[in-house]
PAGUVEX-63941 format. One record per residue (C-alpha): x, y, z; residue in one letter; residue number from 1. Coordinates in steps of 0.25 Angstrom, whole numbers, plus 5000, padded with zeros to 4 digits. Layout:
REM residues N
      x      y      z   aa     i
      X      Y      Z    A   NUM
...
END
This chain:
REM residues 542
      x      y      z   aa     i
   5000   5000   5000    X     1
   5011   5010   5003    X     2
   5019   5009   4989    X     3
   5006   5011   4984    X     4
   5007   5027   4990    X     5
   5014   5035   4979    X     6
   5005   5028   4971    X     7
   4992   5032   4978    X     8
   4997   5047   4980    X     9
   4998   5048   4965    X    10
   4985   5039   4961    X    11
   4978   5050   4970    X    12
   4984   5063   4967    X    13
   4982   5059   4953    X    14
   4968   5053   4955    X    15
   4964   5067   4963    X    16
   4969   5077   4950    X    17
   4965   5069   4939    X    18
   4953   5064   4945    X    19
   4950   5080   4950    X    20
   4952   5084   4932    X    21
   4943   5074   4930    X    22
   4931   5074   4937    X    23
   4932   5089   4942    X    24
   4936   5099   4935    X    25
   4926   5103   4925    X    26
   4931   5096   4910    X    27
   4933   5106   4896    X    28
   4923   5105   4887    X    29
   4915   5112   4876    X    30
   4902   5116   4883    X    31
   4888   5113   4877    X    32
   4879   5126   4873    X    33
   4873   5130   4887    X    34
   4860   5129   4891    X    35
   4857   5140   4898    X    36
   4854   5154   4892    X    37
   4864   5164   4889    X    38
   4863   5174   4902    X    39
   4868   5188   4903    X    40
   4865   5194   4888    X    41
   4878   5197   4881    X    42
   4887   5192   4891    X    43
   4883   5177   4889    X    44
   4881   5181   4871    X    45
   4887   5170   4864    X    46
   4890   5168   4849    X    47
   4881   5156   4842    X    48
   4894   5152   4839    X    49
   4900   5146   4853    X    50
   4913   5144   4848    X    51
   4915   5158   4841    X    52
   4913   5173   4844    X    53
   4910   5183   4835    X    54
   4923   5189   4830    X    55
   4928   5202   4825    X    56
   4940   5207   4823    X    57
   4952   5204   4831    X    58
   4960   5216   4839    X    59
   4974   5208   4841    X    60
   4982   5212   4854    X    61
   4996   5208   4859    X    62
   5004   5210   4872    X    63
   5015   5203   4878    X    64
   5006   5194   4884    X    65
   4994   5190   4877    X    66
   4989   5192   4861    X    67
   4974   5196   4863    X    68
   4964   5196   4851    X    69
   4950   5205   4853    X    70
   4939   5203   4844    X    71
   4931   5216   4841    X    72
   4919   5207   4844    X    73
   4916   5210   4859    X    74
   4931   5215   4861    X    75
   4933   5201   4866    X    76
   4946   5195   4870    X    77
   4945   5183   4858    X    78
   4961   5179   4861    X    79
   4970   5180   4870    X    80
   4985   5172   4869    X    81
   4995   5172   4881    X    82
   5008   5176   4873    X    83
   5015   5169   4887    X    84
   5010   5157   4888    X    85
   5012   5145   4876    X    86
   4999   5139   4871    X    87
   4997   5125   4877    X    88
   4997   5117   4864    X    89
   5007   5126   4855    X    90
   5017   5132   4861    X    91
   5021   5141   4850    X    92
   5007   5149   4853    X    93
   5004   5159   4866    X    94
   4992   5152   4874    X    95
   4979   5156   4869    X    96
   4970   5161   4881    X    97
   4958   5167   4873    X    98
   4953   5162   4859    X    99
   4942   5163   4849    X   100
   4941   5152   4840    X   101
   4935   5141   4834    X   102
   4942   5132   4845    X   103
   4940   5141   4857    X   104
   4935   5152   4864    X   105
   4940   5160   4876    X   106
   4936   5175   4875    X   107
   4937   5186   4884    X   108
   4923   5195   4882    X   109
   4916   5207   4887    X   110
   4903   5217   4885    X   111
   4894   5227   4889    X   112
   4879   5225   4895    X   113
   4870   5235   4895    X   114
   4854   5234   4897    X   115
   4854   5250   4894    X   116
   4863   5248   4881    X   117
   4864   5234   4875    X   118
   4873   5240   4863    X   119
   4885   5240   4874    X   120
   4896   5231   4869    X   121
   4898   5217   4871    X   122
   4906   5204   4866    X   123
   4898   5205   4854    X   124
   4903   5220   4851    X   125
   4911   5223   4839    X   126
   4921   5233   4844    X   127
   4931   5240   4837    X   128
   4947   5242   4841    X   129
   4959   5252   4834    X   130
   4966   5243   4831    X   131
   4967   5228   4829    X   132
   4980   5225   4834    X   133
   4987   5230   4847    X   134
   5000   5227   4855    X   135
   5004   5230   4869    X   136
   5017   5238   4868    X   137
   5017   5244   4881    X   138
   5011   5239   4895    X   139
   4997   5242   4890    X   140
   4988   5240   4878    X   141
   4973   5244   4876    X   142
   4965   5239   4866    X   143
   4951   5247   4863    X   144
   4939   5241   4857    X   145
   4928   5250   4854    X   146
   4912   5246   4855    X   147
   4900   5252   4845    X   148
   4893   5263   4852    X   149
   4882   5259   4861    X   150
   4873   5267   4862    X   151
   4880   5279   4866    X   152
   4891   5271   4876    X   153
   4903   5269   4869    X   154
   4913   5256   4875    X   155
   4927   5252   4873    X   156
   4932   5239   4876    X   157
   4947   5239   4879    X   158
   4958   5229   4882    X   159
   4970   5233   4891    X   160
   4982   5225   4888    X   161
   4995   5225   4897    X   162
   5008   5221   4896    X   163
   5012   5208   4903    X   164
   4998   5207   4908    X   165
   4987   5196   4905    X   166
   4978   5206   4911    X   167
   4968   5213   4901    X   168
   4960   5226   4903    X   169
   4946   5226   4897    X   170
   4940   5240   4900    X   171
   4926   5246   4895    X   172
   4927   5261   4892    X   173
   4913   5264   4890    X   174
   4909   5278   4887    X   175
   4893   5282   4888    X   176
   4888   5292   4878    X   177
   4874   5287   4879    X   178
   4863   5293   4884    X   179
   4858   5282   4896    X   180
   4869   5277   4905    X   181
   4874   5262   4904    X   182
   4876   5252   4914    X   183
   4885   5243   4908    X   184
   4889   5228   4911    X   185
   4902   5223   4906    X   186
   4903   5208   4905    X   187
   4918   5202   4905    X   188
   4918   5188   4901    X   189
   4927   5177   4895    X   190
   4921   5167   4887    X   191
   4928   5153   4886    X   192
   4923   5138   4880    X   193
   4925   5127   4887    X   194
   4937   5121   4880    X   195
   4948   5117   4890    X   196
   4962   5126   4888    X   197
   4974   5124   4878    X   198
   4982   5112   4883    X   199
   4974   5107   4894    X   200
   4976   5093   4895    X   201
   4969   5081   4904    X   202
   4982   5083   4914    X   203
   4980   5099   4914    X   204
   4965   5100   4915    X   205
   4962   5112   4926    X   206
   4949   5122   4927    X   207
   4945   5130   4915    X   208
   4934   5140   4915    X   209
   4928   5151   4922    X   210
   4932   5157   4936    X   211
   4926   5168   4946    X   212
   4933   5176   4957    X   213
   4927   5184   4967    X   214
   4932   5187   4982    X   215
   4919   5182   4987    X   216
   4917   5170   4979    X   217
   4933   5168   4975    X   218
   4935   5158   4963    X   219
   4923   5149   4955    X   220
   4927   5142   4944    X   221
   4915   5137   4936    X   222
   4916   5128   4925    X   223
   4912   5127   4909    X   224
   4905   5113   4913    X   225
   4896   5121   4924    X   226
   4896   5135   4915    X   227
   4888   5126   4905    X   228
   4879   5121   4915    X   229
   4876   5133   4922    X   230
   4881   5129   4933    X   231
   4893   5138   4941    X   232
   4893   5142   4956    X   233
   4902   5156   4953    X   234
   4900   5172   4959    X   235
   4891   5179   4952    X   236
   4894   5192   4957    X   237
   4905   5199   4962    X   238
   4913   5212   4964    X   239
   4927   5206   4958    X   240
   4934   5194   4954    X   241
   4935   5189   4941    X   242
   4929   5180   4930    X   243
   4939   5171   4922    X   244
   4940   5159   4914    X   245
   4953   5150   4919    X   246
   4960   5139   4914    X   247
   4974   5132   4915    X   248
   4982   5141   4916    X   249
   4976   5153   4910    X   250
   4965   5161   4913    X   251
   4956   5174   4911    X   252
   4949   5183   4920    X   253
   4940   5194   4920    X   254
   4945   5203   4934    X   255
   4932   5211   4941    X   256
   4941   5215   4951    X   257
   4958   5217   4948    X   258
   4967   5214   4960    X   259
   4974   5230   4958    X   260
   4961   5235   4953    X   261
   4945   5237   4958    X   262
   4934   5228   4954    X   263
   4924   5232   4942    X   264
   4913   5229   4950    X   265
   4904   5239   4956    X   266
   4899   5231   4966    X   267
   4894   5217   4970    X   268
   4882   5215   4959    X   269
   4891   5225   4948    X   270
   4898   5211   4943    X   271
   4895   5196   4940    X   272
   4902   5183   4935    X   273
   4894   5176   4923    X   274
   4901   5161   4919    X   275
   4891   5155   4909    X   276
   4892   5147   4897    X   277
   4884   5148   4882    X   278
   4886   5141   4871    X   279
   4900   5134   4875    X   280
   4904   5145   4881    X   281
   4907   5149   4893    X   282
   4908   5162   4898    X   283
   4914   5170   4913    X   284
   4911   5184   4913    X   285
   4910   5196   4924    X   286
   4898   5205   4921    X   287
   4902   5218   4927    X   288
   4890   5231   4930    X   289
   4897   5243   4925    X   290
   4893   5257   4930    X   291
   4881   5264   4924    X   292
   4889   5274   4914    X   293
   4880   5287   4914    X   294
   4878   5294   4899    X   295
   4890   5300   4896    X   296
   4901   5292   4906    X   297
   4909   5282   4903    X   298
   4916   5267   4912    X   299
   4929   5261   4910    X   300
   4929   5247   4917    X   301
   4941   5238   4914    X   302
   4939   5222   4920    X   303
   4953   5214   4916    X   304
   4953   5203   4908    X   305
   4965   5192   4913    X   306
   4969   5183   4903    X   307
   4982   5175   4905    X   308
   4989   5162   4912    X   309
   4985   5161   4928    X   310
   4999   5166   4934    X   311
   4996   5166   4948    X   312
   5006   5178   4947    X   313
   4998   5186   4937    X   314
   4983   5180   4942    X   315
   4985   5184   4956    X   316
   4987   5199   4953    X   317
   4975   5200   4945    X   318
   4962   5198   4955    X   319
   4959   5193   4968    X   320
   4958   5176   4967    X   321
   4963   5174   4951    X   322
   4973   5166   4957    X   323
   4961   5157   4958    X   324
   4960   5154   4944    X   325
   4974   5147   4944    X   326
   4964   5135   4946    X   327
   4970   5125   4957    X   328
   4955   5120   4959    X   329
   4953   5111   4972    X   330
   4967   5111   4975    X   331
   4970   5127   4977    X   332
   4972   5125   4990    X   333
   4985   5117   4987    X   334
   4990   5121   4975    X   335
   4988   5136   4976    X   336
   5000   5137   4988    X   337
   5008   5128   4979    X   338
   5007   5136   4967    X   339
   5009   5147   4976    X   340
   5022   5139   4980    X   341
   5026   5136   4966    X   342
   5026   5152   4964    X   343
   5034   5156   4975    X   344
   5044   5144   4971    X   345
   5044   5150   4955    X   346
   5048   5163   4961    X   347
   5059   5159   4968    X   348
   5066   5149   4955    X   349
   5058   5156   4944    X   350
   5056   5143   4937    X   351
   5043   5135   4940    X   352
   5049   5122   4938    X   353
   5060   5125   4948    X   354
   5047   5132   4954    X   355
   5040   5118   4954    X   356
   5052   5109   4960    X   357
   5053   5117   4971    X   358
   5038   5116   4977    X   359
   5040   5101   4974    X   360
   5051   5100   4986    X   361
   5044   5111   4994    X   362
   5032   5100   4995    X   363
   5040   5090   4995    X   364
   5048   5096   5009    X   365
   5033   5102   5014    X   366
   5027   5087   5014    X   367
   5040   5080   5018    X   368
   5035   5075   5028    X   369
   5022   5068   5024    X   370
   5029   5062   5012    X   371
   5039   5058   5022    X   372
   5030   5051   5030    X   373
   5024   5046   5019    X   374
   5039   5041   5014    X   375
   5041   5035   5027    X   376
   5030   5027   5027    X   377
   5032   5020   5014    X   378
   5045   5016   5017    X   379
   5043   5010   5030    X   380
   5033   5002   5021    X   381
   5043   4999   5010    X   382
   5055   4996   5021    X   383
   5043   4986   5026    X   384
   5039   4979   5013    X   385
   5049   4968   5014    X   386
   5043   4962   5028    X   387
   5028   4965   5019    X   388
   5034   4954   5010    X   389
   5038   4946   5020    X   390
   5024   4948   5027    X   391
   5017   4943   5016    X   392
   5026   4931   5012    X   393
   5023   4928   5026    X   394
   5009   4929   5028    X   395
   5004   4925   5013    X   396
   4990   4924   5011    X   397
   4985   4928   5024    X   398
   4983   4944   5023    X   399
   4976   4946   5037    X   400
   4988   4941   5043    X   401
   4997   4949   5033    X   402
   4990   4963   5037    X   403
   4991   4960   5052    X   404
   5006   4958   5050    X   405
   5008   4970   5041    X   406
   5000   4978   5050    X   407
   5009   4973   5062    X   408
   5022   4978   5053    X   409
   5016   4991   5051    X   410
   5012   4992   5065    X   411
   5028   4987   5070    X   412
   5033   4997   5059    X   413
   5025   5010   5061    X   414
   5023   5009   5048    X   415
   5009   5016   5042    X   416
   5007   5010   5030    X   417
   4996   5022   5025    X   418
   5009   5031   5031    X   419
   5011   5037   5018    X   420
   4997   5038   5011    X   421
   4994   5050   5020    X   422
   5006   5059   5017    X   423
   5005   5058   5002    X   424
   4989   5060   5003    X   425
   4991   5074   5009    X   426
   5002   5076   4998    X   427
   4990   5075   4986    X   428
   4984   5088   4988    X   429
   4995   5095   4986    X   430
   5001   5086   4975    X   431
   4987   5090   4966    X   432
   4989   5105   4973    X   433
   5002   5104   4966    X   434
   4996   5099   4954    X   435
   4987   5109   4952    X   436
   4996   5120   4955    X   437
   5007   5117   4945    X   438
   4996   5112   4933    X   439
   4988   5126   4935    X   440
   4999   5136   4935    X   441
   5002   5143   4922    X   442
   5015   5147   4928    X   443
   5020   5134   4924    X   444
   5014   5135   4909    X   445
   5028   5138   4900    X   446
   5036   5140   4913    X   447
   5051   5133   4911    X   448
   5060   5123   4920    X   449
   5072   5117   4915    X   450
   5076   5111   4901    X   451
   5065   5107   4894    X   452
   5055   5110   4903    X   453
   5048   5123   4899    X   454
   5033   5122   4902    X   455
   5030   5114   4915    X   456
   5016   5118   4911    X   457
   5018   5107   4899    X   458
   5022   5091   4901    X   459
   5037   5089   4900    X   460
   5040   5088   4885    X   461
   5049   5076   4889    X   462
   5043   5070   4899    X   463
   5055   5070   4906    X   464
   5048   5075   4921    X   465
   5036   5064   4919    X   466
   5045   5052   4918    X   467
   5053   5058   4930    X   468
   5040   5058   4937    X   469
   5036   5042   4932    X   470
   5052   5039   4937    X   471
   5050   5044   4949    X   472
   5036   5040   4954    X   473
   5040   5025   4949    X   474
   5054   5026   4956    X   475
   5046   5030   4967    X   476
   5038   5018   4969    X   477
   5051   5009   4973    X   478
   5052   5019   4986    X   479
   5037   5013   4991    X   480
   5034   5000   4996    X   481
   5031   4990   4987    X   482
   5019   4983   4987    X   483
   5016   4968   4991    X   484
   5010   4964   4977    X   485
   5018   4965   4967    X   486
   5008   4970   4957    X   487
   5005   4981   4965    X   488
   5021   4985   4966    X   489
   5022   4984   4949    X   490
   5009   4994   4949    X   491
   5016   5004   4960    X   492
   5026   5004   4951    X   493
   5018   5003   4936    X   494
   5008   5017   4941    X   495
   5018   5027   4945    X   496
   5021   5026   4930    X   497
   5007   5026   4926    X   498
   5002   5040   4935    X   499
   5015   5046   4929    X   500
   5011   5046   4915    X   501
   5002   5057   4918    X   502
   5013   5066   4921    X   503
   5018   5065   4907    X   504
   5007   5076   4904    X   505
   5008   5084   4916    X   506
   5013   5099   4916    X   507
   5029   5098   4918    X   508
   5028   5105   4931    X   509
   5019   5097   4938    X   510
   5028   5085   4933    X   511
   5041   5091   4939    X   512
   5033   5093   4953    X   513
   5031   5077   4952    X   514
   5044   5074   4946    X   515
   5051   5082   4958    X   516
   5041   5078   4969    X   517
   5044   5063   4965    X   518
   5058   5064   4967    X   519
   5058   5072   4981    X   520
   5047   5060   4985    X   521
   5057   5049   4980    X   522
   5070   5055   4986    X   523
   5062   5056   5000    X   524
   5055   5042   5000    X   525
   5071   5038   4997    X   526
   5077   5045   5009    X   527
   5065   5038   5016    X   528
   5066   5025   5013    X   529
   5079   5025   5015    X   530
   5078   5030   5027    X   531
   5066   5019   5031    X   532
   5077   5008   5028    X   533
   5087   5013   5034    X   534
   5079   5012   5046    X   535
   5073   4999   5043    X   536
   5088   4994   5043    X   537
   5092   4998   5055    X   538
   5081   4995   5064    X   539
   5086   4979   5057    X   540
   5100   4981   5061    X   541
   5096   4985   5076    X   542
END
């Protein structure tokens, strides 16, 4: 039973992550037309066509970031690329965050409402913009995109663009030469299908869809599975926060509420959260109650669109919880301080791989000494074996008899045999903590070690680091005790090589946290055993 331990650690940390992917975190697929009727007018419109939207022409926009295209149709951010970061499948091309095509469709959108003036602009405006091409040159770009007339109230739509910032501005000017004052509504959504991200693979799958932040309520996730049922538990209301649409690795995010800046909201009814799906589409918006403009006046508002990677270093500065969206799921309570860990260990080497080694022998010395106890155990029960053998030649067929004097050897020895079971249960939670916290951080996406290892967000092109881990968990087995029944000893041996496969297609990173813990567990069951015998020998010779 005891060389079955390793073993049984991995069969359950393994069981309990994949078994969590499968059965409860919500799967990718192409949602059916939704029953239920479109709410909230404009905001909720969508094209007959689900897979297209309307387009006009392109305005194309460039910083040292990010390469934006806006359609005149709506002014809507149709394509956004991260010039930073490599797209999942072709490395040559910048990750494609937003897209309007054929295959897929992720959009940032916004509008006007208005019972007092429906002529206000919306995602199905036609604007107009000076120019069709723009380049950041200096620490700031604007990009202005000018409505029809509206009876009287005249609106521009304008895009804020900073240098080495992810961060874009969306400001109303809105001007009212009318005779009757308006009280607009500016919606601020993004509209997204259901297909999983670039690159996500069976071993990779983590939470995509829509979020909500607020101080009261902190963060809901609610996904496209629930959207399409009407189904959601998510705050309504609120007087800050944000609205986004996260997935591995990146994310965007509509910001009520800045962390240096005050909130857009006017009070506790002035703003709403709206997640709804239509026609295989899903849709998370903030709805925000402008001030009533008086003829003659004129409101600037500007609510900040993020669009970019989930850098806990750049997400964290933004608004109060968007660190939340770096989606740890059950095991935030784990993960998050290793992560945290894991960044104050990058500051200090400046490389996450070095990062990475050295939280593997910070746990490693934090648990020392349950995994020595644990150690302890096992090889009290391996110094033990022979006599088992012994035991059992002796005894034969007659188990009752056999138990009783394996129970008495225990019992002489002071040796638990369920000694080392315990140690490594407690360990699991923070070996899935671990998991999560390296597979869900972007900081490793494209981030370098040594030689050839320049992505431990990607599988070791070589698999040099997956066959170090299948050496070192099968070299580990000859450290336990050996089962009694020989079948059993050639399958301890035959299923570390079987669970190792799976680490063939795991991110390099979290291959080398296993690789490295693996040889810190094996030199310290070593020095124990050793140790054990040692002991053993010399309580013979006295």
């Amino acid at each position: 039973m005891d060389s079955k331990r390793l073993i049984i650690f991995v069969l359950l940390s393994v069981g309990i992550l994949f078994g969590w992917n499968e059965y409860f975190m919500p799967k990718h697929s192409q949602q059916q037309a939704a029953k239920a009727p479109a709410a909230a007018g404009a905001v909720n419109a969508q094209p007959a066509d689900v897979n297209k939207l309307i387009r006009g022409q392109r305005i194309h926009v460039k910083t040292d970031l990010v390469e934006a295209e806006i359609d005149t149709v709506g002014g809507d951010l149709r394509s956004l690329a991260l010039l930073k970061h490599a797209a999942a499948e072709e490395h040559g091309k910048p990750f494609q965050l937003f897209e309007d095509d054929a295959k897929r469709t992720y959009v940032a959108q916004t509008g006007l409402v208005a019972a007092s003036n429906p002529a206000l602009p919306t995602h199905k405006t036609v604007f107009t913009s000076a120019q069709s091409s723009y380049q950041l040159t200096g620490d700031k770009l604007e990009v202005k995109l000018t409505a029809p007339d509206a009876n009287g109230v005249k609106v521009s739509k304008v895009y804020t663009f900073t240098k080495g910032s992810y961060e874009i501005g969306v400001r109303y000017d809105i001007v009212n030469g009318g005779a009757a004052p308006v009280a607009p509504t500016a919606y601020y959504r993004l509209l997204r299908d259901s297909q999983a991200p670039e690159g996500e693979g069976r071993m990779a799958h983590t939470y995509t869809g829509p979020a909500v932040y607020t101080s009261e309520h902190k963060f809901q996730k609610v996904s496209f599975d629930d959207l399409a049922k009407g189904k959601g538990d998510y705050a309504k209301t609120t007087t800050d926060g944000w609205v986004a649409m996260v997935q591995h690795y990146f994310m965007s995010a509509w910001i009520l509420k800045p962390l240096d800046a005050a909130t857009v909201c006017k009070d506790d009814k002035s703003c709403r959260f709206e997640l709804t799906e239509t026609n295989g589409l899903n849709s998370a918006a903030a709805l925000v109650d402008y001030a009533t403009i008086a003829p003659g006046k004129s409101l600037s508002v500007s609510v900040p669109l993020y669009a970019g990677p989930e850098e806990y270093s750049i997400i964290s500065k933004l608004a109060d919880g968007m660190e939340y969206a770096k989606d740890f799921g059950i095991f935030y309570i784990f993960s998050s301080p290793l992560f945290w860990l894991l960044v104050k260990l990058h500051s200090l080497v400046n490389n996450w791989g070095w990062a990475i080694i050295l939280l593997t022998l910070t746990i490693k010395a934090v648990f020392y000494p349950l995994t020595a106890a644990s150690y302890r155990s096992m090889a009290k029960m391996k110094a033990l074996a022979p006599r088992l053998e012994r035991m059992k030649e002796q005894y034969g067929d007659d188990r009752m008899k056999f138990q009783q004097a394996v129970m008495e050897m225990y019992k002489t020895e002071k040796v638990n045999p369920l000694g080392g079971c315990l140690p490594m249960l407690i360990q699991i939670p923070v070996f899935i903590g671990l998991y999560w916290a390296l597979l869900a951080s972007v900081e490793l996406r494209g981030a370098p070690w040594v030689l050839w290892y320049t992505d431990l967000a990607r599988p070791d092109p070589y698999f040099i680091l997956p066959v170090l881990m299948t050496a070192t968990m099968f070299l580990q087995t000859f450290l336990n005790p050996p089962p009694a029944d020989p079948m059993q000893a050639k399958m301890m041996k035959i299923m570390p090589l079987a669970f190792s496969a799976l680490f063939f297609f795991f991110p390099a990173g979290l291959v080398l946290y296993y690789v490295v813990n693996n040889v810190l567990s094996m030199s310290q069951q070593w020095y124990i055993n050793r140790n054990i015998n040692k002991q053993s020998k010399a309580a013979l010779q006295s």
